[in-house]
C-alpha atoms as a printed R data frame, in Angstrom:
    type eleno elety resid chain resno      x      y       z
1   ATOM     1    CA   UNK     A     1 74.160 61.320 -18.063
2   ATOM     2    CA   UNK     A     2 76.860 63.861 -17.884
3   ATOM     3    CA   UNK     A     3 79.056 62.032 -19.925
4   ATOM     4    CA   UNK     A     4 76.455 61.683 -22.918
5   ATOM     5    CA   UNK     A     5 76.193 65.340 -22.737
6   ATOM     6    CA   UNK     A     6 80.098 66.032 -23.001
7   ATOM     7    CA   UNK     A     7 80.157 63.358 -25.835
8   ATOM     8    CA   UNK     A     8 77.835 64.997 -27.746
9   ATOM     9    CA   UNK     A     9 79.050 68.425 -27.206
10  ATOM    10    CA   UNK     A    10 82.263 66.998 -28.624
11  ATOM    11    CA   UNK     A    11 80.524 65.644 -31.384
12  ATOM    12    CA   UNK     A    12 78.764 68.708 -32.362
13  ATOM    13    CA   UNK     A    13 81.650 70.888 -31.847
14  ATOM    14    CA   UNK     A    14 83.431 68.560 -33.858
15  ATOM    15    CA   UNK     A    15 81.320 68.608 -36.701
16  ATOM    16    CA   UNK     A    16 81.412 72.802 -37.394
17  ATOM    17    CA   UNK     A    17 85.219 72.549 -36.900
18  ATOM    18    CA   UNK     A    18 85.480 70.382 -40.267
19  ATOM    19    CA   UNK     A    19 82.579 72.518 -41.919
20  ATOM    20    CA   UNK     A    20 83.686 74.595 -45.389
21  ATOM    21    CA   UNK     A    21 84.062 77.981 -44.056
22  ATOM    22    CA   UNK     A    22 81.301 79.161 -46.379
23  ATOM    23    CA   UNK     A    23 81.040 83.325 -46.755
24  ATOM    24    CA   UNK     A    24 77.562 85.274 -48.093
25  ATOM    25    CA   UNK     A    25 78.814 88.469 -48.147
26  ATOM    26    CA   UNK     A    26 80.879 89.195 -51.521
27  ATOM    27    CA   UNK     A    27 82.640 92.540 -50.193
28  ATOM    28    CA   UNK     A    28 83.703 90.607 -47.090
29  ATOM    29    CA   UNK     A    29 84.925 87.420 -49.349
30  ATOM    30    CA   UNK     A    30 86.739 90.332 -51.772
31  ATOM    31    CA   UNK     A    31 88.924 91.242 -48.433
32  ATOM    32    CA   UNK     A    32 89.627 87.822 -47.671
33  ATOM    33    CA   UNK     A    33 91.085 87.173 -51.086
34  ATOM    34    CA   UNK     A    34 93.332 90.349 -50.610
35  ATOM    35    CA   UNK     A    35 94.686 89.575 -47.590
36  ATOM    36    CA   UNK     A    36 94.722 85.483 -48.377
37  ATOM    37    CA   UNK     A    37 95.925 86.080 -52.202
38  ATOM    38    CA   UNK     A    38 93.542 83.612 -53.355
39  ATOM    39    CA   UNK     A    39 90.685 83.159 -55.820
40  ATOM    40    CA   UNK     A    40 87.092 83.486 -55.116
41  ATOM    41    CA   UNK     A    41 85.059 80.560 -55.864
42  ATOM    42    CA   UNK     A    42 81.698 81.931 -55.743
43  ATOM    43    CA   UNK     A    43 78.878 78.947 -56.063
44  ATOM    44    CA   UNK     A    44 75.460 79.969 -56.973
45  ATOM    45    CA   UNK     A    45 73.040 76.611 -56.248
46  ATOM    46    CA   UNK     A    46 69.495 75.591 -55.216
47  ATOM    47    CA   UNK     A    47 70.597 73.757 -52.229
48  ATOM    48    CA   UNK     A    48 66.816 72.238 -51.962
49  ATOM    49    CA   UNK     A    49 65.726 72.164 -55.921
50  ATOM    50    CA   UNK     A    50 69.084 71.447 -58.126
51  ATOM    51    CA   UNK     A    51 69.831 67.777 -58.517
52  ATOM    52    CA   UNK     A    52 72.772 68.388 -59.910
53  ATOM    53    CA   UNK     A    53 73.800 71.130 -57.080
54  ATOM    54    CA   UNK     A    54 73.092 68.477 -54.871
55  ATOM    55    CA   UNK     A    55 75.492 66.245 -56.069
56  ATOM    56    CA   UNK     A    56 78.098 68.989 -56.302
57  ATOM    57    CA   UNK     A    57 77.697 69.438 -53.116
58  ATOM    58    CA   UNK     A    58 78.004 66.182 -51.472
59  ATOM    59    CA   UNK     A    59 80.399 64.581 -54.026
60  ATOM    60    CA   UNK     A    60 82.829 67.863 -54.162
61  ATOM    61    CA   UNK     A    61 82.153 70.381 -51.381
62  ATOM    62    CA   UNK     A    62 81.570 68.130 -48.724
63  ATOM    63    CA   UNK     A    63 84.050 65.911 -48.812
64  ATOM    64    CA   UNK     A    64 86.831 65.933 -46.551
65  ATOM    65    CA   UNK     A    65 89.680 66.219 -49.666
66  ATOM    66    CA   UNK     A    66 87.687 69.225 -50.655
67  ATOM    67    CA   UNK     A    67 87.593 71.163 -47.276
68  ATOM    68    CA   UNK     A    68 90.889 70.402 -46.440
69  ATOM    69    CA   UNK     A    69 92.330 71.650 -49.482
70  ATOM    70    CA   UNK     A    70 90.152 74.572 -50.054
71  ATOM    71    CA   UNK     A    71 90.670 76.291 -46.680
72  ATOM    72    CA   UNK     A    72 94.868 77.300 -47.834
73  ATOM    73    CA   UNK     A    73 93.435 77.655 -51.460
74  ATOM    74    CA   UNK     A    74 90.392 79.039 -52.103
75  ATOM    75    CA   UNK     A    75 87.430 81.743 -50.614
76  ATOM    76    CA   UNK     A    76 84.583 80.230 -50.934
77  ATOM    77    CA   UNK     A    77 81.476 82.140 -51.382
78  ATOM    78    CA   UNK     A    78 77.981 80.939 -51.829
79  ATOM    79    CA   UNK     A    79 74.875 82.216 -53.667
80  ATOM    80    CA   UNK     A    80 72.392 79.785 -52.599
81  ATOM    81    CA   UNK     A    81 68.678 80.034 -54.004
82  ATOM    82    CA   UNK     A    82 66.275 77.708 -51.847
83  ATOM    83    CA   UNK     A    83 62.759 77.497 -52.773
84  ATOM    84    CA   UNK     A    84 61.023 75.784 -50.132
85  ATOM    85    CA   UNK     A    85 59.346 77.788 -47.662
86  ATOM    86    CA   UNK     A    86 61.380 76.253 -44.726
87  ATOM    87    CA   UNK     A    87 64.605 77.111 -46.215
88  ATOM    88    CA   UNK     A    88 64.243 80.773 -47.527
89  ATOM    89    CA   UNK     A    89 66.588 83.146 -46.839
90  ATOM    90    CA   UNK     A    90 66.455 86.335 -45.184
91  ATOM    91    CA   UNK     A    91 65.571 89.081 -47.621
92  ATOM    92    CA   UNK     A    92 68.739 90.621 -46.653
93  ATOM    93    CA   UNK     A    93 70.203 87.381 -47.809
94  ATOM    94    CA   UNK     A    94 68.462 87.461 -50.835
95  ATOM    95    CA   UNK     A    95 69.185 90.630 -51.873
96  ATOM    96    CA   UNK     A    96 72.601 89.971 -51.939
97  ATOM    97    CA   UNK     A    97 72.603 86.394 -53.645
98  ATOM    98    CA   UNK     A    98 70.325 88.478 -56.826
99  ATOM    99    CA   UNK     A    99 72.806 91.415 -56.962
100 ATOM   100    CA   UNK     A   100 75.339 88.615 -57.178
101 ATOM   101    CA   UNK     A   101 73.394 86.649 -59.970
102 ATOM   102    CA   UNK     A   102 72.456 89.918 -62.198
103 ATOM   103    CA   UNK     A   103 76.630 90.408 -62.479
104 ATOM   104    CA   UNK     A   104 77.746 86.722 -62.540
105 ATOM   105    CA   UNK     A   105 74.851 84.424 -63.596
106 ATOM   106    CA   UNK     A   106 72.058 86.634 -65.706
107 ATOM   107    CA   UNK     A   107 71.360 83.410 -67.627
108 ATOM   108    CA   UNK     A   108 70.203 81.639 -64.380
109 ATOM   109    CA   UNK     A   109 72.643 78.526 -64.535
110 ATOM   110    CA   UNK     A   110 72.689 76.545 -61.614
111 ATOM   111    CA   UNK     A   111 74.882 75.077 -60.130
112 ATOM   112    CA   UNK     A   112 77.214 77.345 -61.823
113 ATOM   113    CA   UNK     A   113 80.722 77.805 -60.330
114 ATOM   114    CA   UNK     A   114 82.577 81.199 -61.187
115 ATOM   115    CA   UNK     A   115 86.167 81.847 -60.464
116 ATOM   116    CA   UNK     A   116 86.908 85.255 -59.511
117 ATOM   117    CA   UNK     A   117 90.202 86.705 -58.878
118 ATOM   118    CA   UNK     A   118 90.748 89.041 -55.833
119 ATOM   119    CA   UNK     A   119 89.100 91.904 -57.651
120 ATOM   120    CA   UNK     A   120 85.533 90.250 -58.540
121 ATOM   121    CA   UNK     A   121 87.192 89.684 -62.144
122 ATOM   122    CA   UNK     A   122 85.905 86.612 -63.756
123 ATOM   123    CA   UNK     A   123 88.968 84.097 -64.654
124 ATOM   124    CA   UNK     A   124 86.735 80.860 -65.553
125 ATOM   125    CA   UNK     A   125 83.494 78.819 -64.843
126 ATOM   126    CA   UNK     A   126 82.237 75.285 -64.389
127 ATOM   127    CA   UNK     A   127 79.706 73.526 -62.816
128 ATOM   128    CA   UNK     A   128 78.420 70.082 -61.759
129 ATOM   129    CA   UNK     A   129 80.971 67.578 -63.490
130 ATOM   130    CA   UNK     A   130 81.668 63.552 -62.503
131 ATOM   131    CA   UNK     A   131 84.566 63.516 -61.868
132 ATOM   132    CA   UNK     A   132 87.441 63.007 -58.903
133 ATOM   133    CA   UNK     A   133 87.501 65.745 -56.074
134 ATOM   134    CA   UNK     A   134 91.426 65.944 -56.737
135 ATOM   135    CA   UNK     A   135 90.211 66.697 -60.889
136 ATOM   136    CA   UNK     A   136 87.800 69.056 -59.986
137 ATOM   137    CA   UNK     A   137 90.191 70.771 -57.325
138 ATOM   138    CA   UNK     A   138 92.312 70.795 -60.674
139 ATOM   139    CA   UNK     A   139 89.724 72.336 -63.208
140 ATOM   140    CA   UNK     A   140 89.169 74.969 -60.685
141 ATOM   141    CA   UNK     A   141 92.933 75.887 -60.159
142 ATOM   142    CA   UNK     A   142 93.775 76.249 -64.033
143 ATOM   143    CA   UNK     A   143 91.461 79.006 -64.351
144 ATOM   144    CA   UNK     A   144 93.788 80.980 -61.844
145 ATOM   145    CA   UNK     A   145 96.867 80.207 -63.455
């Protein structure tokens, strides 16, 4: 029994050390980006609604290419809007991701991916494409020069 329970504490501890380091707080990603001198990569998506965001997110984000490469590279910031009841955020939360959309995404695009540079300046946006992790790792990079 006790070894079960160390296995799976492994397993689970394992699992959050590979995670993307995903921030929600803009100001905080904006000092990160100083002090890393890298771009933002701010993500708005409906993690529960958006096919496409869906997609981005397993096919991109969440693979391992991705999250190794993005953790030297990139801040990664996300602007998620759920809708299902389950998966709202706080209003906190909220707050934030809609102050965040009103500057960055008025027209409501989603997924839309903006490129920021340390300041919050705008240098390019995408979103869901099919194509190769290691193509969309380089669409993402030319906007930063």
């Amino acid at each position: 029994m006790k070894i079960k329970t160390v296995l799976l504490a492994i397993f689970l501890a394992s699992g959050t050390l590979f995670a993307q380091d995903w921030q929600t707080d803009f100001e905080r990603a904006k000092e990160m980006a100083k002090s890393g001198n890298k771009p933002i990569i701010l993500v708005f998506q409906g993690s529960d609604w958006c096919a496409p965001c869906i997609k981005l997110d397993q096919q991109i984000w969440s693979s391992e290419e991705f999250k190794n490469y993005s953790s030297d590279h990139f801040v990664m910031l996300l602007a998620d809007f759920p809708r299902k009841k389950q998966n709202m955020l706080p209003a906190e939360q909220q707050k934030k991701n809609e102050q965040l959309a009103e500057t960055y995404n008025s027209k409501g695009y989603f997924p839309l991916v903006v490129v920021l540079d340390k300041d919050g300046k705008i240098l390019g946006q995408t979103g869901y494409k099919k194509i190769s992790v290691k193509e969309y790792i380089s669409l993402l990079e030319s906007f930063s020069g």
